[in-house]
PATORSE-220322 format. One record per residue: x, y, z of N, C-alpha, C in turn. Coordinates in steps of 0.05 Angstrom, whole numbers, plus 5000, padded with zeros to 4 digits. Layout:
PATORSE-220322
    nu    nv    nw   cau   cav   caw    cu    cv    cw
     X     Y     Z     X     Y     Z     X     Y     Z
...
//
This chain:
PATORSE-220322
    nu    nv    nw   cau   cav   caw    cu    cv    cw
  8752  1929  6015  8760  1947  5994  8787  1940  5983
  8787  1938  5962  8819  1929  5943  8830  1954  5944
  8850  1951  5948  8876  1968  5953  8896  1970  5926
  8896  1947  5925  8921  1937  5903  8921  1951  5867
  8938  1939  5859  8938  1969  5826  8946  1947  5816
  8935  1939  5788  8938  1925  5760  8950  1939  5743
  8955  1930  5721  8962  1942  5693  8952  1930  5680
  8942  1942  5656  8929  1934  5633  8931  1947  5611
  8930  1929  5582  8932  1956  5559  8914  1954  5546
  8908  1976  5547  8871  1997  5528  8872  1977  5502
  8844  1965  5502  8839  1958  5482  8836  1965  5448
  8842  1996  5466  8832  2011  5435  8859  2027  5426
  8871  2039  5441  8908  2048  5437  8928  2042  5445
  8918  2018  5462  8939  2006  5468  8957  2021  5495
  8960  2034  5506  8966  2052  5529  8961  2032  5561
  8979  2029  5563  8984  2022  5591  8967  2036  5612
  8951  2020  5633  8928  2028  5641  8929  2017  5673
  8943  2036  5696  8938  2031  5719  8908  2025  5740
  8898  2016  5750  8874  2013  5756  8872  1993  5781
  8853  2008  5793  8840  1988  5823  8820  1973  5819
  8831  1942  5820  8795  1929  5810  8769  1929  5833
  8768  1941  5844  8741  1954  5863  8735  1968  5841
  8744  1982  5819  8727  2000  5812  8733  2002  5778
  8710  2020  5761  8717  2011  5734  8740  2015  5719
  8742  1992  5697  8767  2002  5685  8767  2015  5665
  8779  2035  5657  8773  2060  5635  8810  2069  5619
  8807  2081  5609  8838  2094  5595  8836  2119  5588
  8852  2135  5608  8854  2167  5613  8870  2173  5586
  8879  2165  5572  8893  2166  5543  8870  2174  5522
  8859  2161  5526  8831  2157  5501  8801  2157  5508
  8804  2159  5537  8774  2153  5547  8753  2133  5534
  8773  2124  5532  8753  2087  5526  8745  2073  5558
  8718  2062  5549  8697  2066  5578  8696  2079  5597
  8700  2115  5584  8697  2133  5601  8670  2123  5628
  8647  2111  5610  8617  2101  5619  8615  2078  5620
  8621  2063  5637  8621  2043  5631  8587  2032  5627
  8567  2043  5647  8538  2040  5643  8530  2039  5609
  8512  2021  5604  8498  2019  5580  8493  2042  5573
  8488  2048  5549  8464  2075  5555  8428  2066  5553
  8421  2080  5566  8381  2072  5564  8367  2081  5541
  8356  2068  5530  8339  2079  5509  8324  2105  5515
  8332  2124  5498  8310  2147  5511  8288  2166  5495
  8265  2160  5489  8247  2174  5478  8264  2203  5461
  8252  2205  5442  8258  2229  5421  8251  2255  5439
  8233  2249  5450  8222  2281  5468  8243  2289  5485
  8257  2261  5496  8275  2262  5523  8292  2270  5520
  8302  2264  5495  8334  2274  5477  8333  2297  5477
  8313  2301  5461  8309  2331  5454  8306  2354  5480
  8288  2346  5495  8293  2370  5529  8319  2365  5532
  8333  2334  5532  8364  2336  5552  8373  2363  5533
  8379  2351  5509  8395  2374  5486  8387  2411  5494
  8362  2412  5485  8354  2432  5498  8363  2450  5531
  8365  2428  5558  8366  2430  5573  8401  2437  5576
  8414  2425  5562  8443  2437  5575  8452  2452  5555
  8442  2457  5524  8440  2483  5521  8442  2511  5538
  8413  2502  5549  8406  2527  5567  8437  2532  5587
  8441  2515  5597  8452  2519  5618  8491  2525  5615
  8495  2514  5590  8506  2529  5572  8512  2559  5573
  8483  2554  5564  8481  2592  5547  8480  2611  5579
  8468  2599  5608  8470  2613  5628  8497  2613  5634
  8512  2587  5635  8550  2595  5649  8556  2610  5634
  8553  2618  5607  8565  2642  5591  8560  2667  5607
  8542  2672  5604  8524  2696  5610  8541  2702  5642
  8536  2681  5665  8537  2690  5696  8568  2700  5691
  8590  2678  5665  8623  2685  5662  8626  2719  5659
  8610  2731  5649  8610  2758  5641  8598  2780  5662
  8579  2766  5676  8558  2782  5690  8552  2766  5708
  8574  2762  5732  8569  2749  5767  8540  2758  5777
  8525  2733  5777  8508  2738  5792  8510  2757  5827
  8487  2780  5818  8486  2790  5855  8465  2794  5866
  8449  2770  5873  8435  2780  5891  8401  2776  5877
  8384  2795  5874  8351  2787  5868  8368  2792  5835
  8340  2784  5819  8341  2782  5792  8332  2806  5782
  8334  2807  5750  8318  2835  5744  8289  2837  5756
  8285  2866  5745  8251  2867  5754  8231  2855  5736
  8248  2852  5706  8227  2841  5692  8222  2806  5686
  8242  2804  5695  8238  2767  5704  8227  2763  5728
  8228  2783  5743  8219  2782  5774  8181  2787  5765
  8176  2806  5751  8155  2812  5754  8141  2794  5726
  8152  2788  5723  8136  2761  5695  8126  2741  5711
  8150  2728  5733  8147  2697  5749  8126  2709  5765
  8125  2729  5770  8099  2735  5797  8073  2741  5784
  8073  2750  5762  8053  2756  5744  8040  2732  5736
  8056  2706  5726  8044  2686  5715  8042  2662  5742
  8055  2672  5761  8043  2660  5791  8015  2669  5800
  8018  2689  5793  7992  2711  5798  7965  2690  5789
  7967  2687  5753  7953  2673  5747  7931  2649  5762
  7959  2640  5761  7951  2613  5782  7927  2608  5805
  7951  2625  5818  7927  2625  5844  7901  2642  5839
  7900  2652  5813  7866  2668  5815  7859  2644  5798
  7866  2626  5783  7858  2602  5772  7837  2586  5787
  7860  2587  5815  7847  2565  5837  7821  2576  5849
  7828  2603  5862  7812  2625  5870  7786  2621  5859
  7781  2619  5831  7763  2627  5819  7740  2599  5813
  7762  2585  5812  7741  2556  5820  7736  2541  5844
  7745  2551  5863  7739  2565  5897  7707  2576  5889
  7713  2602  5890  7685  2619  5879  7664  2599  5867
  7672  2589  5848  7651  2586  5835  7641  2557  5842
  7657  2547  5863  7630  2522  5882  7615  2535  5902
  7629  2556  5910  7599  2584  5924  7582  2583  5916
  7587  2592  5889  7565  2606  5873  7549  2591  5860
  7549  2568  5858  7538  2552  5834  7516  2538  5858
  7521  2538  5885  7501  2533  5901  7476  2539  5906
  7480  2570  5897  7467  2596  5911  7439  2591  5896
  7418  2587  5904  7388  2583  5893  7386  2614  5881
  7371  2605  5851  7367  2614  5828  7391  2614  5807
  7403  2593  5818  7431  2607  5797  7422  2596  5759
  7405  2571  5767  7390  2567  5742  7390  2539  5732
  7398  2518  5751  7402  2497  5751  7372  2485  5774
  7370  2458  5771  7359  2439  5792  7380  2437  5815
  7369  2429  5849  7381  2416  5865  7407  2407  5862
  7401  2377  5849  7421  2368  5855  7444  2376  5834
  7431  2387  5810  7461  2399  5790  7474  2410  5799
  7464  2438  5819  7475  2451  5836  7492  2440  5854
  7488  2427  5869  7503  2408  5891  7520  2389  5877
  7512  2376  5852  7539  2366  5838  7562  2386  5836
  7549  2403  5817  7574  2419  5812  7591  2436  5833
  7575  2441  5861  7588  2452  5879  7612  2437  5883
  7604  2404  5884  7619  2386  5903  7640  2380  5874
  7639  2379  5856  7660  2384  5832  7684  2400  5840
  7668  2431  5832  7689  2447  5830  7702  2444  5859
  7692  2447  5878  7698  2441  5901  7728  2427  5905
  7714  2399  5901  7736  2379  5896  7765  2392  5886
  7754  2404  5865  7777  2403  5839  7788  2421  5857
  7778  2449  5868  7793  2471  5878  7814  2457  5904
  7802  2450  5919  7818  2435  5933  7844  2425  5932
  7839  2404  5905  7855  2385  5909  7883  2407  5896
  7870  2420  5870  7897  2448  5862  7915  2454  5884
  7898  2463  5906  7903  2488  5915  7928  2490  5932
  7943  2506  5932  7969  2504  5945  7984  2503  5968
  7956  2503  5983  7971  2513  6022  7967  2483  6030
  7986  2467  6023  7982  2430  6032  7992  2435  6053
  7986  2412  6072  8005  2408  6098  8019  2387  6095
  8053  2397  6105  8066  2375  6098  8068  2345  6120
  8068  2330  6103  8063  2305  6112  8091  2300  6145
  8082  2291  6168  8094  2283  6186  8113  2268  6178
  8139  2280  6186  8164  2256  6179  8182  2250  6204
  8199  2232  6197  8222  2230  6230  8233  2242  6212
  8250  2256  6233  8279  2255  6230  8296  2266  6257
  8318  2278  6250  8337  2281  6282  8344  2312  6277
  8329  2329  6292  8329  2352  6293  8345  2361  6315
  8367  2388  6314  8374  2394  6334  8375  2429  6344
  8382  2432  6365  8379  2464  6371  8396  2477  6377
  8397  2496  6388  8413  2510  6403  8434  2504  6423
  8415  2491  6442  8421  2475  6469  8426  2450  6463
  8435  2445  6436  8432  2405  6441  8471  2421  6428
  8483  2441  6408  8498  2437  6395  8512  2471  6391
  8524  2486  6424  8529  2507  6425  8544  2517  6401
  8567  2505  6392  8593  2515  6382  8584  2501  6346
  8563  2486  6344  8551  2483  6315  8551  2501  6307
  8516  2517  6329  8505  2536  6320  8523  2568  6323
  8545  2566  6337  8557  2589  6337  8570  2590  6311
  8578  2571  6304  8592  2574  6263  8563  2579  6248
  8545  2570  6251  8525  2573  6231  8511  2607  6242
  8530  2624  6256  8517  2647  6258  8535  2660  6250
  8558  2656  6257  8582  2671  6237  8590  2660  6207
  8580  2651  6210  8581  2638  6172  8547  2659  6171
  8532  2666  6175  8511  2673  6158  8513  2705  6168
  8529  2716  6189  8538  2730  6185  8558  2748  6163
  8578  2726  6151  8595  2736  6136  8585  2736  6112
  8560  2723  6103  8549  2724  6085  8527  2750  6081
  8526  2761  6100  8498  2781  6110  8472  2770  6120
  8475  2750  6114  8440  2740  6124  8433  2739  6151
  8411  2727  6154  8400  2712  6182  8404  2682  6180
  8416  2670  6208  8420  2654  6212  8395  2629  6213
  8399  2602  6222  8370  2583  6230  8377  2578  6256
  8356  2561  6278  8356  2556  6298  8352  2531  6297
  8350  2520  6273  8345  2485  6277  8357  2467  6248
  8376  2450  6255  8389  2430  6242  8376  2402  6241
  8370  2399  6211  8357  2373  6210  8370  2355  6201
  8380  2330  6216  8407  2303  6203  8386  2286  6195
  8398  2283  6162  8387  2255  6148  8408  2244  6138
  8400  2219  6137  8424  2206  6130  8429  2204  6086
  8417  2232  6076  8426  2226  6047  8450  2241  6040
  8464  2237  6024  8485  2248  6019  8477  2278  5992
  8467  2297  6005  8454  2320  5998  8459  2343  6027
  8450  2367  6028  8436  2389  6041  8419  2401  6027
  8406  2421  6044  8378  2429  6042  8367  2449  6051
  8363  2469  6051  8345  2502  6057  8313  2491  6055
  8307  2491  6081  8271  2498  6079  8262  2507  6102
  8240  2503  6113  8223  2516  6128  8208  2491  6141
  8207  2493  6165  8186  2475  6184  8161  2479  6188
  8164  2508  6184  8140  2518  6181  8147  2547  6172
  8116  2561  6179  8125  2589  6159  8151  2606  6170
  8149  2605  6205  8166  2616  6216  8198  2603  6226
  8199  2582  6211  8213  2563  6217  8234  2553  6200
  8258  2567  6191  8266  2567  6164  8296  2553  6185
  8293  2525  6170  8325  2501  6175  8337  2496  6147
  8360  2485  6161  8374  2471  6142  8376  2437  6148
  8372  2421  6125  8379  2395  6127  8408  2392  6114
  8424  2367  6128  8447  2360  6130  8451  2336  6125
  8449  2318  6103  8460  2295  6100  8486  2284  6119
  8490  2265  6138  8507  2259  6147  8524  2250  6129
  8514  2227  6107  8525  2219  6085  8552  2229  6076
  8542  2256  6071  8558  2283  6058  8582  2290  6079
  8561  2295  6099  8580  2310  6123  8597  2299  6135
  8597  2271  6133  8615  2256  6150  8643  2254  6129
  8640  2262  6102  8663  2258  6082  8682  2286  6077
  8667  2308  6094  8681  2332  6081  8694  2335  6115
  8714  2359  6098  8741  2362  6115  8731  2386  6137
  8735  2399  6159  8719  2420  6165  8723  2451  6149
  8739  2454  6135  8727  2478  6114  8712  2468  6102
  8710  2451  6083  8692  2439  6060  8663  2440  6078
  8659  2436  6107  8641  2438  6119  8629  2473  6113
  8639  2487  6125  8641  2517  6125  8632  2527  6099
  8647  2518  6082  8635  2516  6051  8595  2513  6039
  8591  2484  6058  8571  2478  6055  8541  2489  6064
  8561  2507  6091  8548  2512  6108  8533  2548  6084
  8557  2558  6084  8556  2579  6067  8524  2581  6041
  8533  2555  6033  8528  2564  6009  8491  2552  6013
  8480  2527  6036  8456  2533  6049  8449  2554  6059
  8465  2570  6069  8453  2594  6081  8444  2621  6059
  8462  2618  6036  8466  2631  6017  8436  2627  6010
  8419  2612  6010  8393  2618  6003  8379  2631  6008
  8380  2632  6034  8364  2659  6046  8368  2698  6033
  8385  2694  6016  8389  2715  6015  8403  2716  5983
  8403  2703  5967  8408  2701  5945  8384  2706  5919
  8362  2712  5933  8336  2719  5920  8322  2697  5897
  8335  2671  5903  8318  2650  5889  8282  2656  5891
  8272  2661  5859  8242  2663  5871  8226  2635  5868
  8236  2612  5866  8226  2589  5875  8230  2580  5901
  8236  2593  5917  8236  2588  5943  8216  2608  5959
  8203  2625  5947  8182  2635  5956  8157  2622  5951
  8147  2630  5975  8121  2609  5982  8096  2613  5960
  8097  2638  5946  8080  2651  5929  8087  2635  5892
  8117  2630  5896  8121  2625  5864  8127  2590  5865
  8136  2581  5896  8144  2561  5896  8109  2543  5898
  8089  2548  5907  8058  2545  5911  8045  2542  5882
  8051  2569  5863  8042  2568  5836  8054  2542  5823
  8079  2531  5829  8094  2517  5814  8077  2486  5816
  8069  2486  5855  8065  2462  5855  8037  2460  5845
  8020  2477  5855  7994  2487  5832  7989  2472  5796
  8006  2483  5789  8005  2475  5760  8006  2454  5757
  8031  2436  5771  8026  2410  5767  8005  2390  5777
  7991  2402  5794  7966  2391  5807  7945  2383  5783
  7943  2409  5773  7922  2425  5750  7927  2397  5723
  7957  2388  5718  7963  2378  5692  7958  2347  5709
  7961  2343  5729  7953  2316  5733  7926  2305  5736
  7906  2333  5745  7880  2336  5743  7874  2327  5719
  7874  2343  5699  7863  2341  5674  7876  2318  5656
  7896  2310  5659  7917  2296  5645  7898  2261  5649
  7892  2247  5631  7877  2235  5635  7895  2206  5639
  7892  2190  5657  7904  2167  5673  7900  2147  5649
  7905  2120  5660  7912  2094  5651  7889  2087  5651
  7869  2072  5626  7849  2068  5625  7843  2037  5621
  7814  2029  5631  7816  2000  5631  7827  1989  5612
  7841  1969  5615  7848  1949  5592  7831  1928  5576
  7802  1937  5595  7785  1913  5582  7778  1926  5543
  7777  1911  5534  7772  1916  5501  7745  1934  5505
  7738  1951  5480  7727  1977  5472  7693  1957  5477
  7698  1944  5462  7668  1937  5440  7660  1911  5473
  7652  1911  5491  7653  1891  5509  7627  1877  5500
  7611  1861  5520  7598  1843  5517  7569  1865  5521
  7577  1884  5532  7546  1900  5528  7547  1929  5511
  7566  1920  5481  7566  1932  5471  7579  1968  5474
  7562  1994  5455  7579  2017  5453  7557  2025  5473
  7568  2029  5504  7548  2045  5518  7552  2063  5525
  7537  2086  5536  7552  2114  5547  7584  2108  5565
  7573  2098  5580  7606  2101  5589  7629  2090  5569
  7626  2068  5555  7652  2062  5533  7652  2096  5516
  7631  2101  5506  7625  2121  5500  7644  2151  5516
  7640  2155  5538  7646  2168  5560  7678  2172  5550
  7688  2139  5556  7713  2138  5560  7730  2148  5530
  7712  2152  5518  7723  2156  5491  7727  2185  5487
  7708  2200  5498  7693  2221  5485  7720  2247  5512
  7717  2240  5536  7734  2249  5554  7760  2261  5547
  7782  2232  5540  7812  2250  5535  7804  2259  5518
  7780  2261  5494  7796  2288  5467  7792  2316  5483
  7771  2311  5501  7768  2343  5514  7789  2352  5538
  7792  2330  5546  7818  2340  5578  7844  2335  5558
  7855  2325  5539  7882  2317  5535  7896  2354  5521
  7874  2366  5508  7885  2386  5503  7886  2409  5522
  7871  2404  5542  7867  2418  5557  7889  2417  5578
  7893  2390  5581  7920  2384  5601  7941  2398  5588
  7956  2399  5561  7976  2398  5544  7971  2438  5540
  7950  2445  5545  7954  2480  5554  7972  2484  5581
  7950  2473  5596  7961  2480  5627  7987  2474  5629
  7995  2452  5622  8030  2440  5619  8048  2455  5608
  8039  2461  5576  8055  2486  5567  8052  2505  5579
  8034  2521  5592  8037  2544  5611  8052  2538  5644
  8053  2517  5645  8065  2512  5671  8097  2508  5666
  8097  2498  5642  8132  2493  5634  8138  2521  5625
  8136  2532  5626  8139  2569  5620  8150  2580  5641
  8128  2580  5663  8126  2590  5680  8163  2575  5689
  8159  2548  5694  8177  2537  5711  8207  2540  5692
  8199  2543  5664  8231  2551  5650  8240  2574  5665
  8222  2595  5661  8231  2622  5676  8243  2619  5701
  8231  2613  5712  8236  2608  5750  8259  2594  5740
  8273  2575  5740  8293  2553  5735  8312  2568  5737
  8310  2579  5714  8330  2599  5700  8338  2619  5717
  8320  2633  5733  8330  2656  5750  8338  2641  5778
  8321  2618  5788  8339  2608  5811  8366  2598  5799
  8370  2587  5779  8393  2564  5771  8424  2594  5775
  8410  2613  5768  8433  2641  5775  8435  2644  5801
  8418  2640  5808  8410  2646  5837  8440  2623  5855
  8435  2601  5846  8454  2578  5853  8489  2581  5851
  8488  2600  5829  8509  2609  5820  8526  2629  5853
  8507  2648  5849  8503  2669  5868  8505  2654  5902
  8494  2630  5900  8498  2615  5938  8525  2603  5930
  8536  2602  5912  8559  2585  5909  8581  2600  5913
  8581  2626  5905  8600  2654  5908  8597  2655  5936
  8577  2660  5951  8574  2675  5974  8591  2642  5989
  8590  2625  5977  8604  2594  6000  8634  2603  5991
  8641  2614  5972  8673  2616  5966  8677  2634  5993
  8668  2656  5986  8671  2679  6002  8673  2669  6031
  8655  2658  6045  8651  2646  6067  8681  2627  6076
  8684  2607  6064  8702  2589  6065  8725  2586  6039
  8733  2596  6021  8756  2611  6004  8748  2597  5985
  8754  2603  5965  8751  2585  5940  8756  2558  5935
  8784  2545  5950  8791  2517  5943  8771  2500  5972
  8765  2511  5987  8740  2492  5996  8707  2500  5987
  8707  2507  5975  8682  2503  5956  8683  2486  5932
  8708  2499  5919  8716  2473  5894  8711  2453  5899
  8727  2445  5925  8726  2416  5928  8712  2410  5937
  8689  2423  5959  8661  2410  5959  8647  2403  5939
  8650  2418  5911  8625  2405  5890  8641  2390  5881
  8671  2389  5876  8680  2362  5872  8676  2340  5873
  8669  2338  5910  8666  2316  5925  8632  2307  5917
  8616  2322  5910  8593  2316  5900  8596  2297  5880
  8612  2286  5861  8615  2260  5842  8614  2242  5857
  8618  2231  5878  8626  2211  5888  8600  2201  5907
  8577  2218  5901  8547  2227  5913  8541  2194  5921
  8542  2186  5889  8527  2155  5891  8540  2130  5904
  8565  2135  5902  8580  2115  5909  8581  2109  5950
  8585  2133  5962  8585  2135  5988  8546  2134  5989
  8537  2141  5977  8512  2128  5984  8509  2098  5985
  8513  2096  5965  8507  2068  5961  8529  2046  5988
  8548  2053  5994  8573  2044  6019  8559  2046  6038
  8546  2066  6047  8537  2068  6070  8510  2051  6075
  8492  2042  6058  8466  2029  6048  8476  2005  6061
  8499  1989  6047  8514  1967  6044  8525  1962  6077
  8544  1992  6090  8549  1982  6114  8529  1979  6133
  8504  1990  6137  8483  1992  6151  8475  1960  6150
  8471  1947  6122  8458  1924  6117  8484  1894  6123
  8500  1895  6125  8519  1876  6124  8537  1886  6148
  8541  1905  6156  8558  1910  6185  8540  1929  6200
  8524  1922  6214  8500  1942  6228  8527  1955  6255
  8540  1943  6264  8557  1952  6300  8571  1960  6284
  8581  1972  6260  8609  1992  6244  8589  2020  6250
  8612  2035  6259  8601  2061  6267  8612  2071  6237
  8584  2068  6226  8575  2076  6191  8592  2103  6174
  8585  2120  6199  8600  2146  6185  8639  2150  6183
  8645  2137  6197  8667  2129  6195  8686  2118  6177
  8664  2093  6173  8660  2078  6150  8663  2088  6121
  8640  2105  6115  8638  2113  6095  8657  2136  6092
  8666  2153  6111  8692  2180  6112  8712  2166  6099
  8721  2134  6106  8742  2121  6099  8741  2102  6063
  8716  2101  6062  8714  2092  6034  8722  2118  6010
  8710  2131  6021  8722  2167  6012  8752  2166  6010
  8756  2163  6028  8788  2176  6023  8800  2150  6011
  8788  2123  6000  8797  2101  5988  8797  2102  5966
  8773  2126  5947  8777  2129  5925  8799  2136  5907
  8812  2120  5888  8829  2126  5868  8832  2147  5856
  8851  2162  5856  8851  2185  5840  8837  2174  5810
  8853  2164  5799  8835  2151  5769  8809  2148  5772
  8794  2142  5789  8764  2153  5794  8759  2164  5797
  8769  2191  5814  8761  2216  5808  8763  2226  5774
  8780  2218  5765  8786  2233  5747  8769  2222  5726
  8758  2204  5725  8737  2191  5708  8711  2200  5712
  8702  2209  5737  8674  2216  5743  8687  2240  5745
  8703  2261  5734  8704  2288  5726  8703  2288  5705
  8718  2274  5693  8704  2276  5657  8685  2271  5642
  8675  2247  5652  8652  2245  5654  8626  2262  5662
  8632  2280  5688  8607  2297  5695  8616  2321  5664
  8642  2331  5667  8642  2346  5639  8620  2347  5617
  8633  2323  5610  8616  2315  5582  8584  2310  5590
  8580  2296  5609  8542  2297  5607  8531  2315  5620
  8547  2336  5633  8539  2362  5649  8520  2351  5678
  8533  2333  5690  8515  2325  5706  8507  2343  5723
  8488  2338  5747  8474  2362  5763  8465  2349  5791
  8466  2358  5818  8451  2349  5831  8422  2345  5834
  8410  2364  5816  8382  2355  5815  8383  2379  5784
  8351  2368  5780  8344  2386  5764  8346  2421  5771
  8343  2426  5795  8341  2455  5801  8367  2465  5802
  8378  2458  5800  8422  2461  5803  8430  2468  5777
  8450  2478  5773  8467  2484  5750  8489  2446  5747
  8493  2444  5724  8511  2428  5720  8534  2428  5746
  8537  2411  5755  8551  2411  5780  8595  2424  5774
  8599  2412  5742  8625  2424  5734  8625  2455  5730
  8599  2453  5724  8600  2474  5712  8606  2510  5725
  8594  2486  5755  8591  2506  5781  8620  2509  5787
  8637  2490  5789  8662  2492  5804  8681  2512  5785
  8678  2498  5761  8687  2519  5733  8687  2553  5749
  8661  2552  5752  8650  2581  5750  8673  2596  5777
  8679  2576  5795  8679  2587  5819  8719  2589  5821
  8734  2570  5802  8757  2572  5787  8766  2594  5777
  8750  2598  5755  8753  2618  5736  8754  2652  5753
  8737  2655  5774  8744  2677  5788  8763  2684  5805
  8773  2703  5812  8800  2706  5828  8789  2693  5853
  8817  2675  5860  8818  2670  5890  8806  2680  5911
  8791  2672  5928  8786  2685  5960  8802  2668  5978
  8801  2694  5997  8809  2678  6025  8781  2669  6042
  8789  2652  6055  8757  2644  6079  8757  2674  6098
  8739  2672  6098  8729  2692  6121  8718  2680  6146
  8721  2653  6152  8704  2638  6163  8723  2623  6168
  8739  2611  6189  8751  2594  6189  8742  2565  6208
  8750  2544  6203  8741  2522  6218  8778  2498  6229
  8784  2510  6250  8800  2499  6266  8798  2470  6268
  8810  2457  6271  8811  2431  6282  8802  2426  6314
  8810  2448  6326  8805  2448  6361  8765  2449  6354
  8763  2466  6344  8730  2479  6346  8709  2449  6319
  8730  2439  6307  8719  2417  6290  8712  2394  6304
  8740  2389  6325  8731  2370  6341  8711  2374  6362
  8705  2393  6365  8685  2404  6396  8656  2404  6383
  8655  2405  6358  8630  2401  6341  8623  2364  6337
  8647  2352  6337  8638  2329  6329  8620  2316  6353
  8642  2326  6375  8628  2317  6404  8605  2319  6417
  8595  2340  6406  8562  2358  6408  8547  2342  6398
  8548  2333  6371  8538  2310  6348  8540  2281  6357
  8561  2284  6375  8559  2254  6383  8543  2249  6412
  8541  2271  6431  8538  2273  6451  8508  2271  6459
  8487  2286  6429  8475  2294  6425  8452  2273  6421
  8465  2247  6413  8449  2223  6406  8420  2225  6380
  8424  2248  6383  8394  2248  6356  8406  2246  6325
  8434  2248  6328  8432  2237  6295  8436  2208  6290
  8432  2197  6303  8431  2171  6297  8395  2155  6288
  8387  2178  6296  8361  2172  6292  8356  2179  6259
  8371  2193  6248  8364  2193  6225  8372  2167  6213
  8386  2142  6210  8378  2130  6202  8358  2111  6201
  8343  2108  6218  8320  2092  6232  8295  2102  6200
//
């Protein structure tokens, strides 16, 4: 890692321009190569959602600046998303039913029509339907007994928040966290080491907060009922949504036969049919968005509260720098395997240039970046969390009790298994 500082003058104002060549060169004067990335060509449709999309999110930081999110949403957003969840699952339900029924002798068909269409709808209900089992994964899970004085902060942190605490910590090595369930009764948090190995122990406390903050922040995409409809719909639009079709030419060597025929005659009937279900599913999922994306607002308050406001700030701060310690740590894994990695990457962290921060803050500014689609603009969040009066932590994380945690984690040997 280069250490060392250049000078250079902006090609465009001429302004004297300090800079680390590890990293890009830009001019805080004029923000010339604020980006240095190309930009990608992007479909008219794509423009138009982005445009649309931070609109929205826009028009919501207005709205939460006036009216702090607390807690569940109205009743009538509440009872629309469950209403048009509702849908759904009698969607599925009903073509469930009706491979019953279409079996049932006399329904008015021959044999085998019957048994086609059972094993149709059948199929189709199936493949909709929303109670999947999730696919077996590794990773490095821990408990109670593997990590006393962890789980004693993650009960007073979800204490100070009001909630209920988890009983099981899942280490992956992405630079993210995570609220889910192992199962129905089984509600964890995942922990990017990535992440965790770069933040300070409030900023931890912070993070901790504002995972726990889901449980109790009334996101209704995290219910199994609206979060099921969601994945439902998309099932439904990939169903009908008609795939990549041979490339062999129309008119072949045996001529216009039913199936060329077939293939022709198919998308006009599924393409509009897909392009319903899609618009009803992008409805559905605007709504939901919208009331979790407050919802986000609301786990981000309850992490101030938990751990004070300037370690929350600077946890979503530290979220710009997402890709870069990803990508370091990829790199030390692959080119120094015996570098005890997290270390590594803690130290590439604290190598970053202020002038890179301050580039990938203006930058997130202006393109409103986000950790995922389901997130609010990630500035937008820290903005939010600025602009309100100061807290103190309620939650504090010592250095004595930071180090007695690391030792648990190290002692513990299963997070190393998340990188495997």
């Amino acid at each position: 890692m280069a250490t060392d500082r250049r000078t250079q003058a902006c090609p465009d104002c001429g302004s004297q321009i300090n800079y680390n060549p590890g990293f890009p060169l830009w001019c805080p004067a004029c923000n010339w190569n604020l980006d240095p990335q190309p930009a990608r060509p992007r479909r008219d449709a794509r423009r138009i959602a982005e445009k649309a999309a931070d609109h929205l999110a826009r028009r919501l930081y207005a709205q939460v600046r006036v009216r702090p999110p607390r807690g569940r949403c109205g009743h009538l957003t509440r009872l629309l998303t469950w209403s048009l969840a509702f849908f759904v699952h009698l969607l599925t339900a009903a073509m469930a039913a009706g491979a019953v029924l279409v079996i049932v002798p006399g329904f008015g068909f021959v044999v085998p029509v019957r048994v086609l269409g059972a094993v149709l709808l059948g199929g189709f209900a199936l493949y909709v339907q929303p109670f999947r089992r999730r696919k077996r994964q590794q990773y490095a899970a821990i408990g109670r007994a593997d990590a006393p004085a962890l789980f004693a902060l993650v009960d007073e942190v979800a204490h100070a928040i009001g909630g209920p605490a988890v009983d099981t910590i899942v280490w992956t090595a992405a630079f993210n966290a995570s609220y889910f369930k192992l199962s129905a009764r089984r509600p964890a948090i995942a922990i990017g080491l990535t992440l965790w190995s770069i933040l300070e122990p409030q900023e931890r406390v912070a993070l901790l907060g504002h995972e726990l903050g889901h449980r109790v922040n009334g996101d209704l995409r995290r219910t199994a009922f609206v979060g099921r409809a969601i994945a439902s719909v998309r099932r439904w639009r990939l169903l009908l949504e008609p795939g990549s079709r041979s490339k062999r030419p129309v008119a072949s060597g045996f001529g216009f036969g039913p199936v060329v025929w077939a293939e022709l005659l198919v998308p006009l009937i599924l393409i509009p049919l897909a392009l319903l279900i899609g618009t009803f599913g992008n409805g559905m999922k605007l709504i939901a968005d919208r009331q979790g994306q407050r919802s986000e607002y609301y786990a981000d308050e309850l992490s101030a509260a938990t751990a004070g406001t300037g370690a929350a700030v600077s946890l979503l701060n530290k979220m710009l720098i997402g890709d870069l310690c990803q990508y370091f740590m990829l790199y030390t894994l692959k080119h120094r395997p015996d570098t005890n990695v997290w270390q590594a990457v803690r130290a590439f962290a604290e190598s970053v240039p202020e002038a890179e921060w301050q580039r990938r803050s203006r930058l997130a500014a202006r393109s409103l970046q986000r950790v995922d689609t389901s997130h609010p603009p990630t500035q937008l969040r820290a903005s939010m969390l600025r602009d309100r009066p100061a807290r103190e932590p309620s939650v504090v994380l010592d250095s004595g009790r930071a180090a007695t945690i690391e030792a648990e984690l190290a002692r513990s040997g299963l997070v190393a298994q998340s990188l495997r």
